[in-house]
C-alpha positions as CSV (number, residue, x, y, z in Angstrom):
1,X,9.8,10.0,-10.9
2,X,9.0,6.9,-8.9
3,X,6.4,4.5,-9.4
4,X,5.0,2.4,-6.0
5,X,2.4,-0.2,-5.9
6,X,-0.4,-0.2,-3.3
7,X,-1.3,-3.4,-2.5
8,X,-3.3,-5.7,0.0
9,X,-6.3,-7.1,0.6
10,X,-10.0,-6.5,-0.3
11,X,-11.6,-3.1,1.6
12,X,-8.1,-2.8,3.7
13,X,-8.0,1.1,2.4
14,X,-6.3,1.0,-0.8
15,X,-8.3,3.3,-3.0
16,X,-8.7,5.2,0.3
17,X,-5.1,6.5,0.7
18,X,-4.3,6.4,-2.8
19,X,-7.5,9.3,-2.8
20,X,-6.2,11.0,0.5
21,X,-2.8,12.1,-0.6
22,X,-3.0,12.5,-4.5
23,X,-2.5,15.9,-6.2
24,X,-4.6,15.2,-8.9
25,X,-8.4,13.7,-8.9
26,X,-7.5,9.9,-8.9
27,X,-8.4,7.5,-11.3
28,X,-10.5,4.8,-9.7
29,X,-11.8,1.9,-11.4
30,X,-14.2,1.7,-9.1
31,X,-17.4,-0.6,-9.7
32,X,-20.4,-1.8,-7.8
33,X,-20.3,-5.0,-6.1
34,X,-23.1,-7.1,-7.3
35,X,-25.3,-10.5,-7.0
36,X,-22.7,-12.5,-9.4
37,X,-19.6,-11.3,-7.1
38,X,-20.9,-12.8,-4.1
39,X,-20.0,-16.5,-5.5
40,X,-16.1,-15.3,-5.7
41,X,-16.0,-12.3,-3.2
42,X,-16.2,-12.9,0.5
43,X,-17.5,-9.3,2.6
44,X,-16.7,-11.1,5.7
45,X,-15.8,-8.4,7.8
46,X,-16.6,-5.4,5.2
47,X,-20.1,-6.1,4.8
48,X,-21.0,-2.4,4.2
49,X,-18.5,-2.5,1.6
50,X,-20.4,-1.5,-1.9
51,X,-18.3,-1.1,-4.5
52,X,-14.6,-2.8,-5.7
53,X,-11.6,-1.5,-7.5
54,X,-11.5,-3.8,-11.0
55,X,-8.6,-2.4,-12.5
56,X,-6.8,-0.1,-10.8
57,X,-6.3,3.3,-9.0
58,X,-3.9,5.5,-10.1
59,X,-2.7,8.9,-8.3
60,X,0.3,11.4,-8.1
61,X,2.4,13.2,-5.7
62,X,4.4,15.4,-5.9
63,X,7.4,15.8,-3.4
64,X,9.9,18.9,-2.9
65,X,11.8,18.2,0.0
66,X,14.7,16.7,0.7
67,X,14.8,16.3,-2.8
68,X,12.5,16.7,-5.2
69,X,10.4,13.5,-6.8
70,X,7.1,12.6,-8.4
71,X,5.2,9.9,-6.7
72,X,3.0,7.7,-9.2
73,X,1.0,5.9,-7.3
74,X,-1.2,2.5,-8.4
75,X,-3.4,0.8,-6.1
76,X,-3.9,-2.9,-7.1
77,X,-7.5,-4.7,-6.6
78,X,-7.7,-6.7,-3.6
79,X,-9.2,-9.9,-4.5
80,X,-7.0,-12.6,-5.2
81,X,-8.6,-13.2,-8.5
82,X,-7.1,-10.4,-9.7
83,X,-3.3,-11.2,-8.5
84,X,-2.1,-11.6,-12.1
85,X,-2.9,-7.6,-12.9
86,X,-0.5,-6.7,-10.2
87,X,2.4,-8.0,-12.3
88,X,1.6,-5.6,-14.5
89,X,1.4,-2.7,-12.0
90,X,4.6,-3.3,-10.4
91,X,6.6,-3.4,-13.2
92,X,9.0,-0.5,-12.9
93,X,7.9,-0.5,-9.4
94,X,11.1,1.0,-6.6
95,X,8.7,-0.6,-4.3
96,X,5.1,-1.2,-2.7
97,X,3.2,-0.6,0.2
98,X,0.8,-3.6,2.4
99,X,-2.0,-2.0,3.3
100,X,-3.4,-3.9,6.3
101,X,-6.6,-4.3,8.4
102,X,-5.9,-6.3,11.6
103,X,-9.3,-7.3,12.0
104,X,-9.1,-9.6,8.6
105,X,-5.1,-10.0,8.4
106,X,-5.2,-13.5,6.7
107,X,-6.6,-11.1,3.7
108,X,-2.8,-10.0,3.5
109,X,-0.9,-12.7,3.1
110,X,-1.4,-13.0,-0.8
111,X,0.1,-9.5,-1.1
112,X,3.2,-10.7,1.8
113,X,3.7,-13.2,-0.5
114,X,3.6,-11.4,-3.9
115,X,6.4,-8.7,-2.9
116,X,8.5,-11.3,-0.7
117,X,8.7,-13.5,-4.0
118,X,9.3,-10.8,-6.4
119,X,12.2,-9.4,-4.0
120,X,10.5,-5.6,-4.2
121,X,11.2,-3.7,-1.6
122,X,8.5,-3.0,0.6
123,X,6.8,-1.8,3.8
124,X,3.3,-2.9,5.6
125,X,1.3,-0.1,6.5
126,X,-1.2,-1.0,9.6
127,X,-4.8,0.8,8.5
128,X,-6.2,1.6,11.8
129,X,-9.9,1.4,11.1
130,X,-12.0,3.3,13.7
131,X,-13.1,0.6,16.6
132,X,-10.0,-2.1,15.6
133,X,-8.4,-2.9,18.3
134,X,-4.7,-1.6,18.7
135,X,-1.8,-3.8,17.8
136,X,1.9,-2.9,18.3
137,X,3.2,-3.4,14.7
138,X,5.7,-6.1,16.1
139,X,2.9,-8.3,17.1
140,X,1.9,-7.5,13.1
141,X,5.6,-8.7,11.8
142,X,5.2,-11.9,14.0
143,X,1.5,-12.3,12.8
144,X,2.9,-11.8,9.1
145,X,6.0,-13.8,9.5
146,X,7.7,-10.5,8.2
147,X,11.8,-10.3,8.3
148,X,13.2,-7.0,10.3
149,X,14.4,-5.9,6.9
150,X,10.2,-4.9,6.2
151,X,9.0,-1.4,8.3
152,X,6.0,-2.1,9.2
153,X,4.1,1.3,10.3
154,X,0.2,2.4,11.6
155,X,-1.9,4.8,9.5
156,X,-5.3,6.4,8.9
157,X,-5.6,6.2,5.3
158,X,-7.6,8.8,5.3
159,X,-5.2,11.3,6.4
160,X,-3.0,12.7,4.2
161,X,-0.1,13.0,6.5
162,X,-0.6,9.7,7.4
163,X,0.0,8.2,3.6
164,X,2.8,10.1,2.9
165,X,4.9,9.4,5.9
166,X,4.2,5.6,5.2
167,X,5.1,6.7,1.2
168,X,8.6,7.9,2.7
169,X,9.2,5.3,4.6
170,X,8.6,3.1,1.8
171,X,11.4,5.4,-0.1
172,X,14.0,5.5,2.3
173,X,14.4,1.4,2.7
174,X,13.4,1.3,-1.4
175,X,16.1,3.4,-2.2
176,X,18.9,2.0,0.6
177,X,18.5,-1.2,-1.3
178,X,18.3,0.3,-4.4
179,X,21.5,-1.1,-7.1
180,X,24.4,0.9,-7.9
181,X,23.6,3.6,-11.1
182,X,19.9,4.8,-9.2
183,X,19.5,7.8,-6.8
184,X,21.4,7.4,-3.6
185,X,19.3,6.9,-0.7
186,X,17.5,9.5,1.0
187,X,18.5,9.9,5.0
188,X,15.3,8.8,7.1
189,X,16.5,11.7,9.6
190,X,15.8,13.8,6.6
191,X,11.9,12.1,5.9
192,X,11.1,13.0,9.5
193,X,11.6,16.7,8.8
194,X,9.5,16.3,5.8
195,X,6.1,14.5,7.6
C-alpha cells in the first residue's frame, strides 16, 4: 500500500485525475466558489472554474502488475491558503505528483517548493489543457528551476492511462530513492509494459 500526494495549483487538474483513474467513487470535498472567495482566490486564467476542493480528494488504485500495490491517492487544495493541510496529507507519503497548467505556471511554484523542502520524492506532471500551447517538458524544468533528479512528464488528466503512467513514474524514482528496509525499486522497463 502506498500513499501519494497530488499537489499543485488552483484548477491545474487535481480532483480531475484523482477522479479519472480511481477504482472507487472518489471523495471530493468539493465546494462552490462564492462572493467571499473572490477577496482571497484569484480565477485568473480559470474563470469558468465554479467550484474548489476545501479539504481534500481522496481515491484508490489498485495495481497488479509488475507487482502488486494499492495506490491511495490524496489530492491537496490548490490555493496557497490551504498549504498547511498538505502537511498533513503527505505524511506517510512515498511521494507526490505536480500537477501543472503551463498557461498559469507561477501557480506551481508553492507546490515545487513544498516537496523540494520536504525532500519527497517527486515528479511534475504537464496537464495539457485543450488549446495550451505545447511545451517540451525541458523548457518546463528550466521554467521550474527543477533538478534532472525530478521526471517531469505531459498528461490529459482526464485520461485514465494518462494518470497512471505519470503514478508509475512517480513510483519508480519514489521507490529508487526509497531507504534501505522498503520495497526495492521497481524496473521502469518493467512500468512501460504496464501503461
Amino acid at each position: 500500500m502506498l500513499k501519494i500526494v497530488i499537489a499543485g495549483g488552483f484548477g491545474v487538474g487535481k480532483t480531475t485525475a484523482v477522479a479519472a483513474v480511481s477504482e472507487i467513487t472518489p471523495l471530493s470535498t468539493e465546494e462552490y466558489l462564492t462572493e467571499a472567495g473572490t477577496q482571497v482566490d484569484s480565477l485568473a486564467g480559470v474563470e469558468a472554474k465554479q467550484t474548489t476542493t476545501v479539504a481534500f480528494d481522496f481515491g484508490r488504485l489498485t495495481l497488479t502488475d509488475p507487482v502488486p500495490m494499492e495506490l491511495l491517492l490524496f489530492g491537496t487544495p490548490g490555493q496557497d491558503r490551504f498549504v498547511d493541510l498538505w502537511y498533513d496529507l503527505a505524511r506517510g507519503a512515498v511521494g507526490a505528483v505536480v500537477v501543472v497548467d503551463t498557461r498559469r505556471l507561477d501557480s506551481s511554484f508553492t507546490a515545487v517548493s513544498f516537496f523540494e523542502d520536504l525532500g519527497l520524492p517527486f515528479v511534475v506532471a504537464v496537464n495539457e489543457f485543450d488549446g495550451a500551447h505545447r511545451y517540451h517538458p525541458d523548457q518546463v524544468r528550466t521554467a521550474l528551476q527543477l533538478t534532472d533528479r525530478v521526471p517531469v512528464v505531459t498528461c490529459d488528466a482526464r485520461h485514465p492511462n494518462h494518470v497512471a503512467g505519470v503514478l508509475l513514474t512517480l513510483i519508480s524514482q519514489a521507490l529508487t530513492r526509497a531507504p534501505a528496509g522498503l520495497p526495492h525499486p521497481v524496473s521502469p522497463t518493467a512500468l512501460q509494459d504496464v501503461s
